[in-house]
N, C-alpha and C positions, 0 to 999 in steps of 0.2 A: 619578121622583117626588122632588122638591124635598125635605128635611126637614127640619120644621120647628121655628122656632127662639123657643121661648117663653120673656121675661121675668120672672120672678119673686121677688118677698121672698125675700131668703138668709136662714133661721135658724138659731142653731149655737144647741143644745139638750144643756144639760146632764143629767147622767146622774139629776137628782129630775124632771124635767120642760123640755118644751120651751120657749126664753125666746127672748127676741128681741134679738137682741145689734146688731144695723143695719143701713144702709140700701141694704147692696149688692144690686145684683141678679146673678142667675147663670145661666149656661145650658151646657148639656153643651156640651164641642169638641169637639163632632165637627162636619165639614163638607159639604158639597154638593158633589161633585166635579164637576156640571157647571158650576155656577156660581160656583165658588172661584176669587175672583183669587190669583195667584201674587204675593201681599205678606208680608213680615215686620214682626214687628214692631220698630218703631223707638226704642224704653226703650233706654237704655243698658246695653251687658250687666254684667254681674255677677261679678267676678273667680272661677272655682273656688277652693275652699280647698283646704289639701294633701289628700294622699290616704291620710296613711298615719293609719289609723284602727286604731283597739284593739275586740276583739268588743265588749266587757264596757261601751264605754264609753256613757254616756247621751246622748251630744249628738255625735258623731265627726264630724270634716273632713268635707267634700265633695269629691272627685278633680277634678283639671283633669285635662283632657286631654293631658299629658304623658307623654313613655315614662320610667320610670325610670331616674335615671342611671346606674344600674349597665348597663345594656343594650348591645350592641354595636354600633358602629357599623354591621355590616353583618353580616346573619344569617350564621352558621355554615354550613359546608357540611352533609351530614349523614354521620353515625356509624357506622363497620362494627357497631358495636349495634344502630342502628336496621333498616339493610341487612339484619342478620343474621334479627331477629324480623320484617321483613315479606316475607322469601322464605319462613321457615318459618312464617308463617301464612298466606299465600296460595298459596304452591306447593308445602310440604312438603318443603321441601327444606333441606339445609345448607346457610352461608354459602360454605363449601369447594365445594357441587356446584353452586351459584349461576354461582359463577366460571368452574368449569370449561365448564360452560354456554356462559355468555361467550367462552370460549377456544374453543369449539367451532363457536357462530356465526361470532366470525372467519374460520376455517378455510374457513367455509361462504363466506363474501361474497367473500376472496380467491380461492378457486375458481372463482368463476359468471359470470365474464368470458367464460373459459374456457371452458365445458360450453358456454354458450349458442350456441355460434360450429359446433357440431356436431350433423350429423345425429343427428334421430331424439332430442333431447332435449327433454323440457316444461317439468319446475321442477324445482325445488328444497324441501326441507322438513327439520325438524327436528323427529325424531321419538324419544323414550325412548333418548337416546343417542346417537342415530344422523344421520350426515348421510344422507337420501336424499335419492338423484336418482333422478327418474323420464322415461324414455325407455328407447330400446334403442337397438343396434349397437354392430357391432365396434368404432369408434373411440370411441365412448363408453364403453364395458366399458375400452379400454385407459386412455382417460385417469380413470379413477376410478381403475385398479391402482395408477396413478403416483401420483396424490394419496396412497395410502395408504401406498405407498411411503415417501412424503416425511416422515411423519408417522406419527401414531396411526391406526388402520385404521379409521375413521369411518365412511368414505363407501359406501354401499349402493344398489347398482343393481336399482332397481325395475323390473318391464315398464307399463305405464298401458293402464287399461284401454281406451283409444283413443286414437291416435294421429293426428290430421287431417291431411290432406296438402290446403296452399293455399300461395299465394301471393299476399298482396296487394297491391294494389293499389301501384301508385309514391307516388302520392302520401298513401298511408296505411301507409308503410315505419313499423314502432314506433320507440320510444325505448326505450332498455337501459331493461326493468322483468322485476317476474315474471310469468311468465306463458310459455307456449311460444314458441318461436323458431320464425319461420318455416321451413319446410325444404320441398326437393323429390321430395329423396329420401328410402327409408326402409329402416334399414339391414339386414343381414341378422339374423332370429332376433326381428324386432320380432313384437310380435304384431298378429293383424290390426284396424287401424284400423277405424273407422266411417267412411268417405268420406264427403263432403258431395255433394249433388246437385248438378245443374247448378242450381238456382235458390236456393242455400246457401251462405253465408259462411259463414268460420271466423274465430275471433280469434285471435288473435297476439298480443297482449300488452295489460296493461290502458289502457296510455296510448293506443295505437289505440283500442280498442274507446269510453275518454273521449271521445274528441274527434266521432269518427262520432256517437254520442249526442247531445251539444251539440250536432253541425250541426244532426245529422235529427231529434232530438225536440226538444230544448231542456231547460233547466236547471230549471224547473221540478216539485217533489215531489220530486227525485232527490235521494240520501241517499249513496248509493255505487256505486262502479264497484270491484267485487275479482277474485279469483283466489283460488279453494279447492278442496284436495281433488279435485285433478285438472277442475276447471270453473270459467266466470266468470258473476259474478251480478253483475246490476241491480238493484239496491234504490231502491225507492220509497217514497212512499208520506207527502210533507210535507217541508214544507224542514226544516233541524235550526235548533236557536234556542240562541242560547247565553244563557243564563240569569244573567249578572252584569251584564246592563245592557240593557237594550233602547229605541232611540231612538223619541222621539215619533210616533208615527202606525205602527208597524211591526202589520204583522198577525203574529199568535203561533200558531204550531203548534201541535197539544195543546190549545188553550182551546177549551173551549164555546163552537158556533156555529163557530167557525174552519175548515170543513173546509178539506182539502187542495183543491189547484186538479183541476177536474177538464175534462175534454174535449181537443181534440186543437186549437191554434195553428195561424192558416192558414198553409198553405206545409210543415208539419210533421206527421211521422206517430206514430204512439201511441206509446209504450213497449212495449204489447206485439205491433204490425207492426212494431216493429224488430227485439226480440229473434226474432220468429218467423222471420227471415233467417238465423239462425245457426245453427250446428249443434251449438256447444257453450257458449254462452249459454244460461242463466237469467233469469226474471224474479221478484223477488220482492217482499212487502210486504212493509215494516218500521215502524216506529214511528218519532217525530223522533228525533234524536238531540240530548242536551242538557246542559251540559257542567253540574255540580252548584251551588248557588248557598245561601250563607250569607243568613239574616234576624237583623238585629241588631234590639233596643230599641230603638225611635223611629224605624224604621222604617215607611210608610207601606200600607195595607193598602186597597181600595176596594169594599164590598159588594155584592150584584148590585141592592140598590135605591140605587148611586151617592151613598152616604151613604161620607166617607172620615174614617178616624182613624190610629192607631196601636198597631201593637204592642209587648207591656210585657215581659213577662219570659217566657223558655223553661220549659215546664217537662214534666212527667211525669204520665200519665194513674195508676190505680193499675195497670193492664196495664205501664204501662212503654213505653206507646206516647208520644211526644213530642208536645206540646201548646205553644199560643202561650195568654197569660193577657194579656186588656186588658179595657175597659171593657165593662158589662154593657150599656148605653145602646146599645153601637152593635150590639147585636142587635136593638134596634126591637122587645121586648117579643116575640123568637121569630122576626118576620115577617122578618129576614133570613136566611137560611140559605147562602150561601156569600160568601167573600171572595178577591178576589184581590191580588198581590203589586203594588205600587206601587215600580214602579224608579225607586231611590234619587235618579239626576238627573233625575226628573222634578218633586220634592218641592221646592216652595219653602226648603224651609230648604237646599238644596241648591244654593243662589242663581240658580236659574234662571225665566227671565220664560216661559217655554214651561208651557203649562197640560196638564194631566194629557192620557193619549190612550189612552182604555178601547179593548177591552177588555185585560186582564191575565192572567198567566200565574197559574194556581188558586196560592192560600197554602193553602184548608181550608175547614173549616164548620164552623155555629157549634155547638158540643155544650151544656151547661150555660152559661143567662145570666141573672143575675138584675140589675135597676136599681132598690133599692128594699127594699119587706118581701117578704115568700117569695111564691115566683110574681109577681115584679115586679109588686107590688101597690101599690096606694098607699097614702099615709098614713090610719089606720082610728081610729077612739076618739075621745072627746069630751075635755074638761079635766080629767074626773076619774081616765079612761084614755086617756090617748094614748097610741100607740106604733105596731106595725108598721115598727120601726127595720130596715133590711135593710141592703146593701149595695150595690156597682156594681163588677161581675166578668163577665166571660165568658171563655168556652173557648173556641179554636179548636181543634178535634181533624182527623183524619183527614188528615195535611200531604200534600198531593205529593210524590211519590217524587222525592229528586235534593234537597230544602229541606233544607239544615241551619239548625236555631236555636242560635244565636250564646248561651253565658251574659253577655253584655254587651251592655252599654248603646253605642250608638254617640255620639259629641259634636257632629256633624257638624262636624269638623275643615273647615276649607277646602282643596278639592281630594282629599278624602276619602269623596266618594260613591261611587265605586267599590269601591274596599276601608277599610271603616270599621274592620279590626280593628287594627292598628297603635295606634292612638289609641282604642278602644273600652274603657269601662271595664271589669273583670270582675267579675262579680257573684259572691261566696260564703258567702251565706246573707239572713237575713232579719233587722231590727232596729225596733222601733217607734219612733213621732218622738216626740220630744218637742220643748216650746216652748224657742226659744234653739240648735235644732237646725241646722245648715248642712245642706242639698240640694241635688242640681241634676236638672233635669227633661228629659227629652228628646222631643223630637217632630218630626214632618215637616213642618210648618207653619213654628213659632218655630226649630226646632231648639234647640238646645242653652243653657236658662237657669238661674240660681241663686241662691239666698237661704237666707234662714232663717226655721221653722216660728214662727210670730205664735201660733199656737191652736191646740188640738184640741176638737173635739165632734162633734157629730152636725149634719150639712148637710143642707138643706132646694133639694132642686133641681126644677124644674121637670120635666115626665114627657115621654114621646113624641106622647103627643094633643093637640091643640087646647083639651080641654079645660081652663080654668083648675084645674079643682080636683085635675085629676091632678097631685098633688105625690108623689115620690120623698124619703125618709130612708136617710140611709147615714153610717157612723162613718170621720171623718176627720181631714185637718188642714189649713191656711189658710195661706199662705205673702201676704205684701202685695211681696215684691221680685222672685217667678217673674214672668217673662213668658208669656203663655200665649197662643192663639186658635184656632179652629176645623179642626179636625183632629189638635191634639195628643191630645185624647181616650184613653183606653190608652195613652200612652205611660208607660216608668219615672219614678217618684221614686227615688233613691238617695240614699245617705248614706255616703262614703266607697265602699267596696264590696259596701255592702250595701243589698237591695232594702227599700223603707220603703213605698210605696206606688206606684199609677196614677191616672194624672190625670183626673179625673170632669168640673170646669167652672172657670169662670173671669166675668170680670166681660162685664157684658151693653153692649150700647151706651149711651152716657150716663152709663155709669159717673162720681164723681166720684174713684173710687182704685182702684188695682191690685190683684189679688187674683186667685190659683190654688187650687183645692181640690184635691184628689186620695183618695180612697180607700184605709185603711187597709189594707197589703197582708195582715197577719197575720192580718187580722180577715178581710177576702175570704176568704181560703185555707178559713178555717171552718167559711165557706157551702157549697162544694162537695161533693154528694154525696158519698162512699168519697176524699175529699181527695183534693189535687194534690202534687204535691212539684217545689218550686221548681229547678230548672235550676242546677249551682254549676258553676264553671271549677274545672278540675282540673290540674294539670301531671304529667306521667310521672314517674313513681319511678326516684331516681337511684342508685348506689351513693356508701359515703361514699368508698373507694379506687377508680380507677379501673379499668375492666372487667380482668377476669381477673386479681384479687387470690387469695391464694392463705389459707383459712381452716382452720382445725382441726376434723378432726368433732364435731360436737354445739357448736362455738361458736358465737356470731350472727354473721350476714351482715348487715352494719348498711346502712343508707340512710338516703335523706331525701327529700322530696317538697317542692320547689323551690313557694315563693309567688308570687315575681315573675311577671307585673306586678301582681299580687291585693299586697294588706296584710298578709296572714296567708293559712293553708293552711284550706281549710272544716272548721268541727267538723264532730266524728263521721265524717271521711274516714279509708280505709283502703285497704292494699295488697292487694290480691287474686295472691297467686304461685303457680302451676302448674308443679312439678319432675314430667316424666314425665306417671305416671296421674294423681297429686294435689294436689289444689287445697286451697289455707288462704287467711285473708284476718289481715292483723297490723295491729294499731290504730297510727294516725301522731298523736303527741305534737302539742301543740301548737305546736310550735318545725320538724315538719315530718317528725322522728326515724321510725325503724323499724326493728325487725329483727326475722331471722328465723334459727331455728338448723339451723345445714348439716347433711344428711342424714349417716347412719353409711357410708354407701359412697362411697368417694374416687374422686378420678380429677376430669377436668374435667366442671364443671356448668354449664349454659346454664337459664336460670328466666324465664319470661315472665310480667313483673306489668306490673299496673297501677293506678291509685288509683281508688278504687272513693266513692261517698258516692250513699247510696241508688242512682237507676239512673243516675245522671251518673257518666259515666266521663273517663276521659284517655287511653284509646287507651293499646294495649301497649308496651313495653320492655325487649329483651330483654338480660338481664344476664349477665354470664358470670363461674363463679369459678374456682378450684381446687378440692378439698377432700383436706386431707389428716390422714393420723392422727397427724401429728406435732407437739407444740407446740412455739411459737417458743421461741428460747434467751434467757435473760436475761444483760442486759450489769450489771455489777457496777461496775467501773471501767473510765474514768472517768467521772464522775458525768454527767447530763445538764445542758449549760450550765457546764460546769468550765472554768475557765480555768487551765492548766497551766502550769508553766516548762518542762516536756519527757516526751513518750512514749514510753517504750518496750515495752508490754506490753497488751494488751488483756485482761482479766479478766470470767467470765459462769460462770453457772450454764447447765445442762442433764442431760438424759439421759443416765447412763450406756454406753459403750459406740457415740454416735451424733456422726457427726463436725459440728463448728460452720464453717462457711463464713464467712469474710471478706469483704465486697466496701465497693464504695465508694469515699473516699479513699485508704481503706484497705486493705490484701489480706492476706490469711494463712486456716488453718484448723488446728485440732486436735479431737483423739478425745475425746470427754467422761469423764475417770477415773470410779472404781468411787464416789468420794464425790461424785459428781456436778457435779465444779469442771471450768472449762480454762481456758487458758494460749494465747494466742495472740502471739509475742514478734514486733515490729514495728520499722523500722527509725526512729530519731529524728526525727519530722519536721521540718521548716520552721515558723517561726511563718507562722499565720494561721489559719482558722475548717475543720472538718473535719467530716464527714458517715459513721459506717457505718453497715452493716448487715448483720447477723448472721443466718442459718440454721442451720437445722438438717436434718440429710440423713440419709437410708439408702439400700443398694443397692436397687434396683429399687423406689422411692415416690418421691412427690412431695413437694418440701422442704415444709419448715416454713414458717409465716408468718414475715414480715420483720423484724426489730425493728430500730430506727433512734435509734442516739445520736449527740447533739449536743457538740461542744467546742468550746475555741478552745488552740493554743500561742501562748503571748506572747514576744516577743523579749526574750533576756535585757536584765536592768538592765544601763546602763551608770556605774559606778561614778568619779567624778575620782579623782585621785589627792590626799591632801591636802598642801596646802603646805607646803615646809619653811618652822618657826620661825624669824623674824625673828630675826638676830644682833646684837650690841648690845655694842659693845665700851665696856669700865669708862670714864667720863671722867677723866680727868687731872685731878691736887689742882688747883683752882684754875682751870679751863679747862672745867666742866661742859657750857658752854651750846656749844664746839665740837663736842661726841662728832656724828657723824650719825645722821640717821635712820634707824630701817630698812628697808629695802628689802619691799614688801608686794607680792601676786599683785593684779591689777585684780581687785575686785570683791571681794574676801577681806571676808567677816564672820562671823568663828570666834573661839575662844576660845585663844590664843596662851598658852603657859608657857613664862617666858622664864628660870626655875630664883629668879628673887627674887620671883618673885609674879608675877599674870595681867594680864595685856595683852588688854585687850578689843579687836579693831579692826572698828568700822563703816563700811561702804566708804561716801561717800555726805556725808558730815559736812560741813556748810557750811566750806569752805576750809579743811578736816583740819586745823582749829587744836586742836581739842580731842584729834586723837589724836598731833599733835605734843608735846602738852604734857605726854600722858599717857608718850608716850616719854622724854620730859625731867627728867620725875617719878620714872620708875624708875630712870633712871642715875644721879640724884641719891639715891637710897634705896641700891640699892646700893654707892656709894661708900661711903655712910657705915656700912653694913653690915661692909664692909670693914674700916674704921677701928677699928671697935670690936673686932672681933678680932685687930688687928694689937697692940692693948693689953692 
């Protein structure tokens, strides 16, 4: 069913009464997926503004699609932190028995060359410690001894509960897999096998058993070919689908209507007259298999009445069941009731000319949908009451198992349909618009556009019937530079990183000007029966020293909860940590901060948090400290950031009786005296910049936390020597102007005492006339100095 797409007067209706503000017309976007050409729109885009936005602010940036520059060129490997918390949350185990693990499988692969080449062996397993093998005889009993020999006593010789005795066929010899090894013989002490009849294969290994399959059935519903538990199964039962992209026209496993293929291929026989050939084949049913798949904001979503829009923000039922939140419209007043996933390169804004190819892998159904006043009603009252002002929201609840909803907006980056998160903006929290506001809007249609909010009021949109008089009211806001068109529908408004609204409508054909509406998201939220709670991105909680810092009991374990690529950390987010049996949650600042104070028992701690804000999580982090009962020691001298002429002594406060540790640049240690001082005397060093760090110790604990002073040694001054005074020999009666000069250092401008008065000399003096003169001036003074005492 087409639907349908009705014209109407746009009125934005202030809050005394509805007025008529012009002459746009409007109609939801949402669009007709079978008859939706694959066009974008051709407006010039719209530069994003920055992204880095303040909660508090009234009008915030709009993010471009850019990765922050602080970002790495090339993701990080990952963390023996991380390593460590996801063995002990999914396996229960330490980092330490993780490995050993590890070390164990090896043991196990380097062996199985080996075992396989010998009578009377099946497989191989790794069970609670243990290598076993299972088969029997002597030559296998002895080469396990030797293995164990060689090593750690591992390996454990099981008997199997049947042991097949075949030989197959030449031309179905296996390839090195698990699985039993052909054999003829069987050794002494086996126990007794199940023989296969004469009309009864055996299998040998799974790469045999594949390929017989492929000839004799075909590829068809089959899901696996294994080896378990001493037998091999055939699983069937639908091809498996991988859920991050699926090409045009592909039938989908799983979806309504889709059954698996059934009947028997001429030339080929069932699945289960194959297995029933075998004596120790299985057949069984399974489910598809399907690898997990993210839905971002502006992603494309298509109802079962082929009606397509988009989806707006992630969010939370009050159960804490996850929900997608878009337009109320494309519920069709209730009559839609499920929607499926629109892959991302199918979506025009994903610039491809290939048109949608139903059906679609399930997204959900629709729970709560209102377009309009309450029970998506239309507009009620006459001039003197009008109203029935509602809104334009719906729920998709109930997701398919394997759907993650993404808290971000996707930009549709080019060459980014596939994985939108890289470039995906993060959502963490919610902000109203105001007019002069920058947004950018995202959809499957237009993809990715941006402007700034022209208006707010209350929008006058045309309904889901035919009839003219079903008009729809909902409180919103008006953007004249969004691009928009028919399927953005539910898509995000955003405002920096924060969610503002979903796109409701936009201008009608014939339009003479541009214009996007969208739905107030604060005010939506309102509508919702027992409320929603909006979907925030959260980053894992870091410590502020790196893992296995070493803290004081009862002092805080400090962290922080990293914003990037978000603007800031979500309000009201918190660290939820788990020491042992119990569990606390510690509030994170707005700067990101957090701490927590270390338990009274020491020794090393491992604590697995995570940032918590309502049911949005960020997935756990497992942090590791020390803790011990000793405080760190304090450094006295020298100061931090001192620049010295020379060290030779380190000076600190501490503990009576508890020895202080040196390290770093520098090394040394001494016992803390009775008055709580010490003395750590150090050899002179070299000028240049220097780093210690100080403990504190006792036998049998764990040191002190670290303390770390900063210096620098300077090289001593180098001092000239000064010059000796110019000599100046008396001039002879009569003969003044012969005395010589005297003789000066280059560059000398000091203050000379020549014993008859001061002799200034200026090195530099335009053709040292003036300090020749002033030499000539004194041998003339002194002469006559002379004269008068000679009288």
């Amino acid at each position: 069913m087409k639907t349908p797409k009705i014209q109407l007067v746009l009125r934005a209706v202030s809050a005394a009464a509805l007025a008529l503000t012009g002459s746009f017309y409007a109609i939801p976007a949402l669009a007709d997926a079978a008859a939706e050409p694959a066009t974008t729109a051709s407006a010039p885009s719209v530069p994003a503004p920055s992204p880095s936005v303040p909660a508090s602010a009234p009008g915030p940036s709009a993010p471009g699609p850019s990765v922050p520059a602080s970002a790495p060129s090339s993701a990080p490997g990952p963390s023996d932190a991380g390593l460590a918390q996801a063995v002990r949350r999914d396996l229960g185990m330490t980092l330490g028995e993780f490995n050993a693990a590890g070390e164990q499988a090896r043991r196990a692969a380097d062996a199985l060359p080996t075992l396989r080449t010998l009578p009377g062996y099946v497989s191989t397993r790794l069970s609670k410690g243990s290598i076993v093998v299972e088969g029997a005889g002597a030559e296998l009993q002895s080469r396990v001894d030797e293995l164990n020999h060689a090593g750690p006593a591992h390996f454990v010789l099981v008997a199997p509960a049947a042991v097949p005795v075949s030989t197959p066929a030449p031309s179905e010899t296996p390839a090195p897999s698990e699985g039993p090894a052909p054999s003829e013989t069987r050794a002494a002490g086996a126990v007794a096998p199940v023989v296969a009849t004469a009309e009864e294969l055996v299998a040998s290994s799974t790469e045999q058993l594949f390929q017989a399959f492929v000839r004799e059935v075909g590829t068809a519903g089959l899901q696996a070919v294994a080896y378990t538990d001493g037998r091999f199964v055939i699983r069937t039962g639908g091809a498996n689908a991988a859920e991050a992209g699926t090409p045009a026209g592909a039938i989908l496993a799983g979806v309504p209507g889709q059954a698996a293929p059934t009947g028997t291929a001429p030339g080929k026989v069932s699945p289960a007259a194959f297995v029933a050939r075998y004596a120790n084949v299985a057949l069984e049913q399974g489910s598809p298999i399907a690898t997990e798949e993210d839905v971002f904001g502006g992603q494309g979503y298509v109802t079962e009445r082929n009606a397509t829009c988009s989806a707006g923000f992630g969010g939370f039922s009050p159960a804490g069941k996850p929900v997608v939140l878009t337009a109320g419209h494309c519920a069709e007043d209730g009559r839609a009731k499920t929607a499926g996933v629109e892959p991302r390169s199918s979506a025009p804004a994903s610039g491809t000319t290939a048109p949608p190819a139903p059906p679609y892998p399930a997204l959900g159904t629709f729970g709560f949908s209102q377009f309009g006043g309450a029970q998506s009603s239309w507009i009620t009252g006459d001039e003197n009451k009008p109203g029935n002002v509602g809104t334009d929201i719906a729920v998709i609840e109930s997701l398919r198992k394997g759907l993650h909803v993404q808290p971000a907006a996707t930009v549709w980056a080019p060459g980014a349909a596939v994985d939108p998160g890289p470039t995906a903006v993060k959502i963490i929290g919610t902000v109203a618009p105001f007019q002069g506001q920058q947004v950018c809007r995202s959809g499957r249609t237009t993809g990715w556009s941006c402007g700034t909010v022209q208006e707010l009021g209350i929008y006058v949109v045309g309904g889901t019937t035919p009839d003219p008089a079903d008009l729809r009211a909902f409180r919103g806001f008006l953007s004249k530079d969004v691009q928009s068109s028919g399927g953005d529908s539910g898509g995000p408004w955003i405002s920096g990183n924060f969610a503002v609204g979903t796109h409701s409508a936009g201008e009608g054909a014939g339009a003479t000007e541009n214009f996007a509406i969208a739905t107030t998201l604060e005010d939506s939220l309102s509508h919702i029966p027992g409320g929603v709670q909006l979907q925030v991105f959260l980053n894992k909680p870091e410590l502020v020293a790196p893992s296995g810092q070493t803290v004081t009991a009862g002092h805080p374990i400090t962290g922080r909860v990293p914003a990037a690529p978000a603007s800031a950390v979500a309000a009201n987010s918190k660290v939820r940590i788990t020491a042992g049996k119990k569990t606390v949650e510690v509030p994170v600042d707005a700067a990101g901060n957090w701490a927590y104070p270390a338990p009274e028992t020491t020794g090393p701690l491992t604590l697995t948090a995570e940032t918590v804000n309502g049911f949005s999580r960020s997935g756990t982090a497992s942090l590791a400290v020390t803790v011990t009962g000793l405080d760190a020691p304090v450094i006295t001298t020298p100061a931090e950031g001192a620049a010295l002429k020379s060290v030779t002594r380190i000076d600190g406060t501490g503990t009576p009786g508890l020895t202080v540790k040196l390290n770093g640049d520098l090394n040394g240690s001494a016992v803390v005296a009775s008055d709580g001082l010490w003395t750590i005397r150090v050899d002179e060093p070299a000028p240049g910049r220097y780093s210690i760090h100080a403990v504190q110790t006792s036998r049998g604990g764990a040191d002190s936390p670290s303390i770390t002073r900063n210096f620098a040694v300077d090289a001593p001054a180098v001092v000239a020597a000064a010059p000796a005074a110019p000599t100046v020999e008396p001039a002879a009666p009569g003969n003044a102007a012969a005395q010589p000069s005297p003789v000066l250092p280059a560059g000398a401008g000091q203050l000379a005492d020549t014993g008859a008065g001061s002799l200034l000399t200026t090195a530099g003096l335009a053709g040292g006339a003036i300090l020749l003169g002033s030499v000539l001036l004194a041998g003339v003074r002194l002469t006559a100095a002379r004269r008068r005492a000679a009288r």
